[in-house]
TORTOR-447729 format. One record per residue (C-alpha): residue number from 0; x, y, z. Coordinates in Angstrom, 3 decimals. Example, Ala and Ser with C-alpha at 12.3 -4.5 7.8 and 13.67 -1.06 7.14 Angstrom:
# residues 2
<atom pos="0" xx="12.300" yy="-4.500" zz="7.800"/>
<atom pos="1" xx="13.670" yy="-1.060" zz="7.140"/>
This chain:
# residues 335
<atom pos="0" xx="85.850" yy="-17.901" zz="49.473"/>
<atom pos="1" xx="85.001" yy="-14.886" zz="47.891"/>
<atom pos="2" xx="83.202" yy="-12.266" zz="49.825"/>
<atom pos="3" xx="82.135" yy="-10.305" zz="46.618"/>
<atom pos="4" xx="80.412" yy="-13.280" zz="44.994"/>
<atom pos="5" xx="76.701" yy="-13.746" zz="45.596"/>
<atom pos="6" xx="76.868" yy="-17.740" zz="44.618"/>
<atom pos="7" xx="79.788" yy="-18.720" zz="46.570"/>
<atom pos="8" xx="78.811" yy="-22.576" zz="45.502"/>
<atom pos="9" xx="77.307" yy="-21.982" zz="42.408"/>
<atom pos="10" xx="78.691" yy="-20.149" zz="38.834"/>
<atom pos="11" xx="77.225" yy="-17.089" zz="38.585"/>
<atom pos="12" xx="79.530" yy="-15.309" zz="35.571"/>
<atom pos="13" xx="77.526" yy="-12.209" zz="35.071"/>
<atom pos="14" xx="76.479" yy="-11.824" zz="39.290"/>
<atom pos="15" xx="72.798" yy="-11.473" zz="38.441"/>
<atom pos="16" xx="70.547" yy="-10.734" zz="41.062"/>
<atom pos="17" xx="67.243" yy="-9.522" zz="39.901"/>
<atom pos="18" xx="65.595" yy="-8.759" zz="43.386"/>
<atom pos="19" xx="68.711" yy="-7.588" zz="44.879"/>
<atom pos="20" xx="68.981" yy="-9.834" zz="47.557"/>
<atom pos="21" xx="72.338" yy="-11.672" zz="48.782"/>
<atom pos="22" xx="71.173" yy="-14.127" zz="46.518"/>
<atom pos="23" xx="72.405" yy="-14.296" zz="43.051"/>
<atom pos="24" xx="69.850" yy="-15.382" zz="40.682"/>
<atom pos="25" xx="71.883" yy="-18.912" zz="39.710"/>
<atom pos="26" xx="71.761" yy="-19.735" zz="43.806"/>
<atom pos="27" xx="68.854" yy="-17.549" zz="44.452"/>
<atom pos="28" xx="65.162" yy="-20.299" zz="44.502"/>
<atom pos="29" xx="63.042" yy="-17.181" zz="44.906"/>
<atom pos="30" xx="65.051" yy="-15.204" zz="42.282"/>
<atom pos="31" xx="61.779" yy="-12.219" zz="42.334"/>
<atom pos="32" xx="61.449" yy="-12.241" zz="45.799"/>
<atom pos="33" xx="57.690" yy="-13.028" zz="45.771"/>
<atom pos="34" xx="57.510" yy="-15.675" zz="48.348"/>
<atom pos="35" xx="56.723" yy="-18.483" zz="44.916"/>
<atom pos="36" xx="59.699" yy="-21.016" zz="44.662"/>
<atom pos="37" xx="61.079" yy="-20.110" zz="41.298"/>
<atom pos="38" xx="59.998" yy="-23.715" zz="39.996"/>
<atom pos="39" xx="56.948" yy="-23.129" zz="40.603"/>
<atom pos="40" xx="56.861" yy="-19.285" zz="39.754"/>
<atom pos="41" xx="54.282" yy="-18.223" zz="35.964"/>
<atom pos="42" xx="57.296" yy="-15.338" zz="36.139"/>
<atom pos="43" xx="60.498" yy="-16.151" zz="38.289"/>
<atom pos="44" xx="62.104" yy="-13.343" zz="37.339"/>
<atom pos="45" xx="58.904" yy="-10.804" zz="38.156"/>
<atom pos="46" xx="57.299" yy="-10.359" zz="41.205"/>
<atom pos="47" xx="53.591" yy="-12.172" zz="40.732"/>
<atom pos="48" xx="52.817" yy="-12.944" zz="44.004"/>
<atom pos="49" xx="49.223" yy="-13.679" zz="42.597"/>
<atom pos="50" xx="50.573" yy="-15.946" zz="40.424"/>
<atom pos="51" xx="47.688" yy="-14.300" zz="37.829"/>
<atom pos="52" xx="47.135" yy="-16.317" zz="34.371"/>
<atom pos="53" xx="44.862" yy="-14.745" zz="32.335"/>
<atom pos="54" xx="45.434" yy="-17.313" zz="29.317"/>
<atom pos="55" xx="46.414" yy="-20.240" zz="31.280"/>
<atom pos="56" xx="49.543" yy="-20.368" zz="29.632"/>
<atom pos="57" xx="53.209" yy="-21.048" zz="31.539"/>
<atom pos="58" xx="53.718" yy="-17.567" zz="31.990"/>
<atom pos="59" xx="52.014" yy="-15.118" zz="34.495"/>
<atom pos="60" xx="49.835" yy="-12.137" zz="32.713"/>
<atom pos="61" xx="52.603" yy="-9.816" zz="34.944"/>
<atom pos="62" xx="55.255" yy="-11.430" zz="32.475"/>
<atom pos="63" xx="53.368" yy="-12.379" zz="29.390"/>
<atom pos="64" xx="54.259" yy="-10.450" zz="26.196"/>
<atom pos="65" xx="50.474" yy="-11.727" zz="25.050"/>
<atom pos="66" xx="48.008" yy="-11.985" zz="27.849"/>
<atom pos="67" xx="45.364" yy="-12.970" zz="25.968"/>
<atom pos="68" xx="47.216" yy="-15.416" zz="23.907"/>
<atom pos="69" xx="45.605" yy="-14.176" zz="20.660"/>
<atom pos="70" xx="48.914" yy="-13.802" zz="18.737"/>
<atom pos="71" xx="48.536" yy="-10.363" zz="19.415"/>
<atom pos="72" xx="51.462" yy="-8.896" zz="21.929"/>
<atom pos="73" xx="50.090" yy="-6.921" zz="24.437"/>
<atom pos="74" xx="51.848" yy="-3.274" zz="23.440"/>
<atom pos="75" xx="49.984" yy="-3.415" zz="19.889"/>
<atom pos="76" xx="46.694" yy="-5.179" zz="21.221"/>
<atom pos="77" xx="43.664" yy="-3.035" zz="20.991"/>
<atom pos="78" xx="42.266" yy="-5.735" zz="23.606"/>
<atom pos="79" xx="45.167" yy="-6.853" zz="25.533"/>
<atom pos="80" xx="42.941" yy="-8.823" zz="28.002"/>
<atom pos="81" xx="40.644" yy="-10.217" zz="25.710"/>
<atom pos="82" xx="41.333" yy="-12.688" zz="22.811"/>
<atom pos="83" xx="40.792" yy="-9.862" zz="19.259"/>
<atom pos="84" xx="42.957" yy="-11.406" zz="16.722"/>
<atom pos="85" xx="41.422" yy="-9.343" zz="13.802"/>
<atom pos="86" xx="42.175" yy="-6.391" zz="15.779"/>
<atom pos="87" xx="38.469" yy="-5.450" zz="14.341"/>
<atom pos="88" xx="38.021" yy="-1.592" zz="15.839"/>
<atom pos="89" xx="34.746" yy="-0.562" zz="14.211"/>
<atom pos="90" xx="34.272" yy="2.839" zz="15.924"/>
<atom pos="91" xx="38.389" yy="3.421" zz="15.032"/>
<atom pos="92" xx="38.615" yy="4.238" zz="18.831"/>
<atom pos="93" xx="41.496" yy="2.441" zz="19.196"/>
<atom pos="94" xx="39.499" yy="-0.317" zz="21.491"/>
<atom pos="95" xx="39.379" yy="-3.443" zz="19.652"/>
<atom pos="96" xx="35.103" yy="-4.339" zz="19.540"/>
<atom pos="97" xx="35.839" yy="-7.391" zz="21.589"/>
<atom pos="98" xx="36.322" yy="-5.699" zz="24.559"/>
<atom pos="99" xx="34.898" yy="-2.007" zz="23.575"/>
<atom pos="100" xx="31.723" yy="-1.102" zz="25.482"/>
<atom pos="101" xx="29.994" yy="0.958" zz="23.019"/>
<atom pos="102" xx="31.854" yy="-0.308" zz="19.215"/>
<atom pos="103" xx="29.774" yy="2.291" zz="17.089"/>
<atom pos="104" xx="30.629" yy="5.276" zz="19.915"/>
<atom pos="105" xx="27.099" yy="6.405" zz="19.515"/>
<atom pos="106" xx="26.441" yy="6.880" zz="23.038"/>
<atom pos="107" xx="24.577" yy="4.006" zz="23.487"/>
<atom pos="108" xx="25.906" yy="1.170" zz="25.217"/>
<atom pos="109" xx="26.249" yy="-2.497" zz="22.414"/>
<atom pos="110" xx="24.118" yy="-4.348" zz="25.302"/>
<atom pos="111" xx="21.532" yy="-1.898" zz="24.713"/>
<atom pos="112" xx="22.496" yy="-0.790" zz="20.984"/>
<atom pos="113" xx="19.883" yy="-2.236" zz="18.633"/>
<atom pos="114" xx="22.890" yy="-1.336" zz="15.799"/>
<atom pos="115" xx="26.039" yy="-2.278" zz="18.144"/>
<atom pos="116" xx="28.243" yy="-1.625" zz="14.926"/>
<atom pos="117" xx="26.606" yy="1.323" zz="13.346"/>
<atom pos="118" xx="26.314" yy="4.705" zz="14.644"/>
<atom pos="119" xx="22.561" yy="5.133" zz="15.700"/>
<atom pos="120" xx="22.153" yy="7.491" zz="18.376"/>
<atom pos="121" xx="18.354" yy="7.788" zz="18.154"/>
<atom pos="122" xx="17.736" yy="3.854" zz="17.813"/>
<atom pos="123" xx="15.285" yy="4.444" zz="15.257"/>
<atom pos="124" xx="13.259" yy="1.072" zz="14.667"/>
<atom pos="125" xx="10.360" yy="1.449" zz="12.372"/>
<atom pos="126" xx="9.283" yy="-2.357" zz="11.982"/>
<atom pos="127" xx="9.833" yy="-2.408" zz="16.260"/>
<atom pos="128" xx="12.104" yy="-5.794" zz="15.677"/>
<atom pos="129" xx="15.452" yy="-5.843" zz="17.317"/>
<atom pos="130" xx="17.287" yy="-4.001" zz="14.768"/>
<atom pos="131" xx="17.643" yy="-0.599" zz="14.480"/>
<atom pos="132" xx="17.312" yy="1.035" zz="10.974"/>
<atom pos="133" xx="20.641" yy="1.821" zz="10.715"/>
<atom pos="134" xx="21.720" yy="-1.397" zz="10.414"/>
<atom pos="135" xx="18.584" yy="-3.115" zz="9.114"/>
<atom pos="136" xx="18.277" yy="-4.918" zz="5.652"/>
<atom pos="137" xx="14.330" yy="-4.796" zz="5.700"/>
<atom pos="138" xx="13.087" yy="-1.718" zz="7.672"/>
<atom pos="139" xx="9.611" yy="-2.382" zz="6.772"/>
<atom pos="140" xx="9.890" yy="-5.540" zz="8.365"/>
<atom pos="141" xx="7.911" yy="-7.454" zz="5.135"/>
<atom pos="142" xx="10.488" yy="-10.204" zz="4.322"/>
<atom pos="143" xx="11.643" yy="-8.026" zz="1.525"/>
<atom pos="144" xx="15.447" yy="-6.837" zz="1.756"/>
<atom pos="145" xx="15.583" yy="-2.958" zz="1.435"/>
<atom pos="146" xx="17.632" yy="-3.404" zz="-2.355"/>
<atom pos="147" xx="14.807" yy="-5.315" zz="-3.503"/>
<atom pos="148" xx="11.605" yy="-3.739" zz="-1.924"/>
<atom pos="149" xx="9.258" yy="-0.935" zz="-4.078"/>
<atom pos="150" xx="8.451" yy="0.292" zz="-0.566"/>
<atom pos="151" xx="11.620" yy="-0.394" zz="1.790"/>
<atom pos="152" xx="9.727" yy="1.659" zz="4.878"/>
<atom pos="153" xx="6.328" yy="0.629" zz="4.457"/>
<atom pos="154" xx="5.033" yy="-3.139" zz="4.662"/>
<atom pos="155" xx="4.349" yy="-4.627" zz="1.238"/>
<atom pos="156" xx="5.498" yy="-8.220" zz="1.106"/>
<atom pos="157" xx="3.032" yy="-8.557" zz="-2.540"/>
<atom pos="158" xx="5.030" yy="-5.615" zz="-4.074"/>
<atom pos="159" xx="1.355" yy="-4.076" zz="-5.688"/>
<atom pos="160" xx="2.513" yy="-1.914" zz="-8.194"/>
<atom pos="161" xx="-0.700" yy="-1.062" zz="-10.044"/>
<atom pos="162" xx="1.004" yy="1.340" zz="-11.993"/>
<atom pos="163" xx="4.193" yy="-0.717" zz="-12.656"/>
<atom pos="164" xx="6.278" yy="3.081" zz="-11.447"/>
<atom pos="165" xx="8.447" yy="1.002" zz="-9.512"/>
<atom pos="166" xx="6.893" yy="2.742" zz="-6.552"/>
<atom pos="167" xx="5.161" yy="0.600" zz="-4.438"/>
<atom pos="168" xx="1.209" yy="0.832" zz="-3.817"/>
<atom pos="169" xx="1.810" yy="0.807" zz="-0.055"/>
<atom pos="170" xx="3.670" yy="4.525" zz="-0.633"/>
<atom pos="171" xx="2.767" yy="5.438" zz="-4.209"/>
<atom pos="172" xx="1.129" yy="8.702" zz="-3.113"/>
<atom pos="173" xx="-0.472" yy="8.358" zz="-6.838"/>
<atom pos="174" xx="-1.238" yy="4.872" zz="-7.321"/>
<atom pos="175" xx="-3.128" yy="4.432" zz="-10.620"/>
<atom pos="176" xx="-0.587" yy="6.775" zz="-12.284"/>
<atom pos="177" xx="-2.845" yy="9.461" zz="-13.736"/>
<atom pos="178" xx="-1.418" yy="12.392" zz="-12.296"/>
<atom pos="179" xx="-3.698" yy="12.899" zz="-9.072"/>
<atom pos="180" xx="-2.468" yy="12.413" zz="-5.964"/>
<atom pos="181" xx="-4.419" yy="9.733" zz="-4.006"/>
<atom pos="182" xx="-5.619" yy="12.062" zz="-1.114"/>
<atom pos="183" xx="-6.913" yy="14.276" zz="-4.231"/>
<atom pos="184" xx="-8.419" yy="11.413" zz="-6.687"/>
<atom pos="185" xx="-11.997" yy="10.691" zz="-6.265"/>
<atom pos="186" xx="-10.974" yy="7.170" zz="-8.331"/>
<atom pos="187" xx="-7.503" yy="6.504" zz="-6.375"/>
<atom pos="188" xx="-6.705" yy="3.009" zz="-8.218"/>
<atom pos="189" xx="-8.738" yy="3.873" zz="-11.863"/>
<atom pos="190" xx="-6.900" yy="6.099" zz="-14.212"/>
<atom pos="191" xx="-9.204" yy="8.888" zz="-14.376"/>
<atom pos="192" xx="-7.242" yy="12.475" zz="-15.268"/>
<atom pos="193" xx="-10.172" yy="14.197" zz="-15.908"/>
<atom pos="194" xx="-12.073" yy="13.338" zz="-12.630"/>
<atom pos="195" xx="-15.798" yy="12.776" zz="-14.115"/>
<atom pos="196" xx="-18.276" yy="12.480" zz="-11.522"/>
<atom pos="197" xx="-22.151" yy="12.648" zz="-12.986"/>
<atom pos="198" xx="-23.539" yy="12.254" zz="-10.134"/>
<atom pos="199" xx="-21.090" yy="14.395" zz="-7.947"/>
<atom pos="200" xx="-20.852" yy="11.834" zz="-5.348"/>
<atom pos="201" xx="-17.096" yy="12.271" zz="-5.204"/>
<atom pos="202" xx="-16.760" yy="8.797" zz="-6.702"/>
<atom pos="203" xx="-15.734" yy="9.173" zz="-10.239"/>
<atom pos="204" xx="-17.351" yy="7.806" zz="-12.785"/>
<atom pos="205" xx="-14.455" yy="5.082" zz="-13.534"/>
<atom pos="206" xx="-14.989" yy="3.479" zz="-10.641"/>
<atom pos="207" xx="-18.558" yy="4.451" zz="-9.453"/>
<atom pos="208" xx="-20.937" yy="1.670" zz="-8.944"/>
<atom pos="209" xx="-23.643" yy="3.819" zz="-9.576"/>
<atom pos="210" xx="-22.813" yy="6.765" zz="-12.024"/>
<atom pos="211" xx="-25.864" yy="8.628" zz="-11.632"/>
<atom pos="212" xx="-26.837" yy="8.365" zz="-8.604"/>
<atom pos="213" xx="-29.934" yy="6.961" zz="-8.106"/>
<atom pos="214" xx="-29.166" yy="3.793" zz="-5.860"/>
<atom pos="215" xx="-29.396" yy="1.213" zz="-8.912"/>
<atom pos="216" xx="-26.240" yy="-0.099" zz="-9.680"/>
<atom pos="217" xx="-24.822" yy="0.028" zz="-13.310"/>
<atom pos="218" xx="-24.970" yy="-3.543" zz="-14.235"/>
<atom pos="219" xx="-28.764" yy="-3.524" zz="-14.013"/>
<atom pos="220" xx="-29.639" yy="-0.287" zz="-14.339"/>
<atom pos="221" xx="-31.831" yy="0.511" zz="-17.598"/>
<atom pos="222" xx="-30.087" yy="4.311" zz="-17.615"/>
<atom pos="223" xx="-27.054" yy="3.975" zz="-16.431"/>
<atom pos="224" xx="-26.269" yy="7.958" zz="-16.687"/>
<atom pos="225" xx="-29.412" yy="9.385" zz="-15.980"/>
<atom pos="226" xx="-31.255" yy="8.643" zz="-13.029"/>
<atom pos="227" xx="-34.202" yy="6.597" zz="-13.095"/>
<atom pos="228" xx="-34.518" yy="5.387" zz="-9.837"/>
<atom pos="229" xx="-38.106" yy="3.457" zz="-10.770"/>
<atom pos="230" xx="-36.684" yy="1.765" zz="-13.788"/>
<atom pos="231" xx="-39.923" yy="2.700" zz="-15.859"/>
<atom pos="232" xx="-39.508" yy="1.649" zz="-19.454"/>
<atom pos="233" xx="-42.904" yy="2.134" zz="-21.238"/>
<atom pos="234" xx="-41.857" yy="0.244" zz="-24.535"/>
<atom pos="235" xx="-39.919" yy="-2.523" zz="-22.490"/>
<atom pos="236" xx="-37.191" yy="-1.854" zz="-24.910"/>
<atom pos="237" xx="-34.240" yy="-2.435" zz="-21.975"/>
<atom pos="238" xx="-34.023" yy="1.483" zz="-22.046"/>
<atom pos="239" xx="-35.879" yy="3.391" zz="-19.133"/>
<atom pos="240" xx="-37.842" yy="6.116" zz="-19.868"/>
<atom pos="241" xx="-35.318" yy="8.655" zz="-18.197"/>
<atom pos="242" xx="-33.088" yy="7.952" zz="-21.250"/>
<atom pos="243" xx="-35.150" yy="6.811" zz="-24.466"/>
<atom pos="244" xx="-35.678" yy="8.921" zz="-26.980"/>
<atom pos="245" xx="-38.706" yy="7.369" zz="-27.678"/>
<atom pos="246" xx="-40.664" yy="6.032" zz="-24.407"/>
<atom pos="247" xx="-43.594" yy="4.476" zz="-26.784"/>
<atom pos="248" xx="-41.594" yy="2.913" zz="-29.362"/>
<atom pos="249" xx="-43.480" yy="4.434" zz="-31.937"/>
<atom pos="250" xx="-40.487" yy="5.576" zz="-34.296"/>
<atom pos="251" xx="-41.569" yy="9.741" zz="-33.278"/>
<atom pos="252" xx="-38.799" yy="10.863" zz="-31.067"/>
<atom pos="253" xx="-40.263" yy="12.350" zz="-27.548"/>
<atom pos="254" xx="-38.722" yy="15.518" zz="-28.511"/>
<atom pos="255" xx="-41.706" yy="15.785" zz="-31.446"/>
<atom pos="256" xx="-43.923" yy="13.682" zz="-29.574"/>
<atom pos="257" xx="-47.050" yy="15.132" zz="-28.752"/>
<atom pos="258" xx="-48.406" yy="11.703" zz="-27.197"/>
<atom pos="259" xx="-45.744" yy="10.163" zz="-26.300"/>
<atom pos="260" xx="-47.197" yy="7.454" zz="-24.299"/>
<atom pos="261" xx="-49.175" yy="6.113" zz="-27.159"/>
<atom pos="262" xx="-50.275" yy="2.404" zz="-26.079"/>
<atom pos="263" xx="-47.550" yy="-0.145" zz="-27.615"/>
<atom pos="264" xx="-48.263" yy="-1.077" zz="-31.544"/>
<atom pos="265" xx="-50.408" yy="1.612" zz="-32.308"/>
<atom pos="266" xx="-50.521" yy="3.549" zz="-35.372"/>
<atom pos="267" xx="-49.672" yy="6.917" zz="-35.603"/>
<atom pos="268" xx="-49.403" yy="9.779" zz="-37.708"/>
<atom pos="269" xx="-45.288" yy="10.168" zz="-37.997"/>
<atom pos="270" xx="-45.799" yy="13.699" zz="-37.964"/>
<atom pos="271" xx="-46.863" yy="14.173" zz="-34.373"/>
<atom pos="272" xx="-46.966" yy="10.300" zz="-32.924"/>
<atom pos="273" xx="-50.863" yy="10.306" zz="-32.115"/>
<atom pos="274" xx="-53.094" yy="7.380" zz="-32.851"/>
<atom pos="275" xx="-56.650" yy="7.977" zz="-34.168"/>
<atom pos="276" xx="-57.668" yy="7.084" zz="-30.897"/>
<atom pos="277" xx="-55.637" yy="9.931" zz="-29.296"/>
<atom pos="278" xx="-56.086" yy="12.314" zz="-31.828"/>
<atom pos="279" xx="-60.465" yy="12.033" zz="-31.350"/>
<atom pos="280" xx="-60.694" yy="10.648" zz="-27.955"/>
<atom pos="281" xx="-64.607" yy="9.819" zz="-26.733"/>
<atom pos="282" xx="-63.802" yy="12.609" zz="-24.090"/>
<atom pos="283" xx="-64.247" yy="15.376" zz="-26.242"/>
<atom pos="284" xx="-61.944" yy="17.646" zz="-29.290"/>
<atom pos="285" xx="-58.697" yy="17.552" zz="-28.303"/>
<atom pos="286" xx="-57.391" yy="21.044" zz="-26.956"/>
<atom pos="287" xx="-61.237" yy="21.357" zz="-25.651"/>
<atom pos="288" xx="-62.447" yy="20.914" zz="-22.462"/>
<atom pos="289" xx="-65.919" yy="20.460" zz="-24.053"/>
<atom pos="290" xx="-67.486" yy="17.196" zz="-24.754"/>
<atom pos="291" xx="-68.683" yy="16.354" zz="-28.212"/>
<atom pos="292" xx="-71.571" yy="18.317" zz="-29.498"/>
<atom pos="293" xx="-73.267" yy="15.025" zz="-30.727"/>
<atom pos="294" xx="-72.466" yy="11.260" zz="-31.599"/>
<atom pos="295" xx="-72.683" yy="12.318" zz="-34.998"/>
<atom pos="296" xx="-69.544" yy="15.003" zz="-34.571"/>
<atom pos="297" xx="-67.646" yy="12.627" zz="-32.958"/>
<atom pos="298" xx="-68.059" yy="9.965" zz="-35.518"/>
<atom pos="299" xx="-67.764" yy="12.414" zz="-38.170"/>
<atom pos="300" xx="-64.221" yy="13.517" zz="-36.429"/>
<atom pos="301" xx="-63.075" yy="9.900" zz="-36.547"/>
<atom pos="302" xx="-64.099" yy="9.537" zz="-40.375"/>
<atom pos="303" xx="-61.683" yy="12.225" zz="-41.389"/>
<atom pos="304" xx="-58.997" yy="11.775" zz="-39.091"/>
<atom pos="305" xx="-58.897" yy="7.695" zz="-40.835"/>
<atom pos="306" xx="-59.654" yy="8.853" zz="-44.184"/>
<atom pos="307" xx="-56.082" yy="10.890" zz="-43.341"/>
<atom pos="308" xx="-54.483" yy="7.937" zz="-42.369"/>
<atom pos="309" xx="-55.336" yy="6.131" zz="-45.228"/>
<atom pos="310" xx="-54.000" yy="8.837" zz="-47.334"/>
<atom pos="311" xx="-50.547" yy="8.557" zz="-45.737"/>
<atom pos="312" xx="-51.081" yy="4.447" zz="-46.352"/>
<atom pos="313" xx="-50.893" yy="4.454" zz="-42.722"/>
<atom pos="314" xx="-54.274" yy="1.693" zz="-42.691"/>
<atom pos="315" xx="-55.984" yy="0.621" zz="-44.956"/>
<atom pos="316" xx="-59.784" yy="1.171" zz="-46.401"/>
<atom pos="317" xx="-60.399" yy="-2.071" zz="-44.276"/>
<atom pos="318" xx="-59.014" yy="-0.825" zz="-41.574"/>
<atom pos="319" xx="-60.951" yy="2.320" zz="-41.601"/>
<atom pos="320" xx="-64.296" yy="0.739" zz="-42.198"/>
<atom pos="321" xx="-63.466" yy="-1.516" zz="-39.363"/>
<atom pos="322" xx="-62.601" yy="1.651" zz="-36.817"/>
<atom pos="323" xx="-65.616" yy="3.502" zz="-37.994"/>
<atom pos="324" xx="-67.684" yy="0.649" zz="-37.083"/>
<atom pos="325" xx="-66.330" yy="0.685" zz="-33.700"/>
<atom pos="326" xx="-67.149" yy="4.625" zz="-33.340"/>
<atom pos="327" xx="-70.496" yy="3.807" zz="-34.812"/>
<atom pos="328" xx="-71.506" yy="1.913" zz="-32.170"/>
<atom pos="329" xx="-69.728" yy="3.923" zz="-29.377"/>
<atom pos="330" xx="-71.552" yy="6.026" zz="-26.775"/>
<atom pos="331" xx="-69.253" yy="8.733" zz="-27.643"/>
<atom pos="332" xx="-70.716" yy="12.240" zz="-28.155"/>
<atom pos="333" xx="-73.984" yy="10.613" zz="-27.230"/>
<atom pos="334" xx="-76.606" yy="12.749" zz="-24.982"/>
């Protein structure tokens, strides 16, 4: 026998003896010397005395050019330990994202991280859902994707856009277009450049209910731009008083009117739009604040005043013999 060979009984060419026992490795059952029976050893040839198997494959992790069986060997891995076949490494820290802690290296740990794969150190969340802004596609939270919405950071699921800007009405900070800047435009959503306001109400005109003011609203009101808060109309022409140009209707403009309330149908001189009544009333001359000197003035007064009409063809000779009756027989200018 030979005293130099470490397998007396057994071949063992080369004399390999990987834990350096008196045991070569061909007559050697424990050839790692980790108390495991090298038939029933994940790595015969390594010490593994925990056996441990992180893939469950036949050999032990200790052993295993892949531990994590992910067709990835274990010296190029980026997660050794965990399976990562894309190798994905968002943050480029050289720690694959399946077993990175923080994958966007923003500070903030991906359990916590409402972006795990974008950087977002402040976690900025403006519609408060679980996704940070960074890495949301509708920060407004209005079921409208950012690419698409006229207001990505303000909720407008309708998309208003009264002035079709492409600007959103939720954060058009001019939203009927004309110029004015909402905060600034007494009619926000009318176009109204020049800002009218009759009634200085600080509602423009545009959009004012009431232009002028005087608590009737425009639809029904018989002046709509001058107030005439009684809604007098003498004439019952549909025009109030505050804004005809003739309250009696008697084709004399107020302006030249010097009875302008002359009782409806009555004739008048054109020249002054006075009847014959209002021109010698029973009171007394007009301008006086005497009575008549006697029936017979009075009637006298009426006489000429008609015979004036009839020279303008304003009545008739009829007409006047029927009004001079009637002043005949009046008490007027008696004592």
């Amino acid at each position: 026998m030979d005293s130099n060979d470490n397998c007396q009984l057994i071949p063992n060419l080369n004399q390999l003896n990987h834990d350096t026992d008196q045991f070569g490795d061909a007559c050697d059952t424990d050839d790692d010397n980790d108390l495991r029976l090298d038939v029933e050893d994940n790595c015969p040839l390594v010490y593994n005395y925990g056996q441990e198997n992180l893939d469950g494959d036949s050999m032990g992790d200790i052993c295993d050019p892949d531990d994590d069986n992910d067709g990835v060997e274990d010296l190029t891995d980026n997660c050794p330990v965990i399976p990562n076949t894309n190798q994905n490494d968002a943050d480029l820290d050289l720690i694959g994202d399946a077993c990175d802690s923080d994958d966007d290296n923003d500070s903030i740990a991906d359990i916590l991280d409402n972006c795990p794969l974008v950087h977002n150190t402040d976690q900025a969340n403006a519609d408060g859902d679980s996704l940070g802004d960074a890495c949301d596609v509708d920060l407004d939270g209005d079921t409208v994707s950012n690419e698409l919405d006229n207001c990505p950071t303000y909720p407008n699921p309708l998309q208003e856009d009264l002035d079709a800007d492409n600007i959103g009405d939720a954060c058009d900070i001019d939203i009927d277009g004309d110029g004015l800047k909402n905060i600034a435009d007494n009619c926000p959503v009318n176009i109204n450049p020049l800002q009218e306001d009759l009634d200085e109400d600080g509602i423009g005109d545009i959009c004012d209910v009431d232009i002028d003011g005087d608590s009737i609203s425009n639809d029904i009101d018989n002046c709509r731009i001058v107030a005439n808060p009684s809604q007098a109309d003498f004439d019952t022409d549909g025009l109030g008083d505050a804004c005809d140009s003739d309250d009696d209707n008697d084709n004399v403009a107020d302006a030249s009117d010097f009875c302008p309330a002359t009782a409806l149908g009555s004739i008048v001189d054109p020249s002054m739009g006075c009847s014959i009544a209002q021109l010698v009333p029973c009171e007394g001359p007009v301008g006086s604040s005497e009575a008549w000197k006697s029936h017979g003035q009075y009637v006298s007064t009426v006489a000429k005043t008609s015979e004036n009409f009839v020279e303008q063809e304003l009545i008739t000779e009829a007409e006047k013999d029927a009004i001079m009756s009637v002043a005949g027989s009046s008490s007027c200018g008696a004592k």
